[in-house]
C-alpha positions, 0 to 999 in steps of 0.5 A, a space after each residue: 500500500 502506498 504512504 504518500 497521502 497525495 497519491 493516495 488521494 489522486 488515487 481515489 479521486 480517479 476511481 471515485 470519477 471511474 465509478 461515476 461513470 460505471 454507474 452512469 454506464 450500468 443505468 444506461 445498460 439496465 435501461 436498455 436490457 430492460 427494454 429490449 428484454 421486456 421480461 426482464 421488468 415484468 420480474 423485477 420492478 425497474 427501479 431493481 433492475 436500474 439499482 442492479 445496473 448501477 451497482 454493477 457498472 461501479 463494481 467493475 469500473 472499481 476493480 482498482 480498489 478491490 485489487 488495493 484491498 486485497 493486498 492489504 489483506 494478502 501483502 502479495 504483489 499478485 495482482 489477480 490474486 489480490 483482485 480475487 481476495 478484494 472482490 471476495 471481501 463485499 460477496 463474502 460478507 453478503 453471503 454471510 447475511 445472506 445466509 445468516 437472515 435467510 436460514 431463520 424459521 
């Protein structure tokens, strides 16, 4: 990890400005997905389907940032490695609560 707070700041600010437009790339894309696959809206509502999109155009425009968590984690110069750890940190903990609040009787 990097201890120079400028560039770690410059580092944000670009990822902070890639996810921007992952978001705005995956709301255009769910809209159209929508759209062209008129069963897409009929089982999900669209503001679920525009959420999804928005949340996944940010996940892969902010795969700098899970490779930077994931060598927090493993102190390895691995970069796939590292994006696979990072990635694995928000599904881990959603499949926890997931499995967590799902398995209540």
């Amino acid at each position: 990890m990097n201890k120079n707070p400028q560039e770690n700041r410059e580092f944000r600010r670009k990822q902070n400005r890639l996810q921007v437009g992952g978001i705005a790339l995956g709301l255009v894309a769910a809209w159209i997905a929508g759209t062209l696959l008129p069963t897409l809206p009929q089982r999900f509502t669209w503001t679920t389907l525009i959420l999804w999109g928005a949340a996944l155009g940010a996940s892969l425009f902010g795969w700098q940032s899970y490779a930077r968590a994931g060598k927090a984690l493993t102190h390895s110069e691995n970069r796939w490695l590292n994006l696979a750890v990072g990635a694995g940190i928000p599904f881990g903990v959603l499949i926890l609560l997931a499995w967590l609040l799902g398995s209540r009787p």
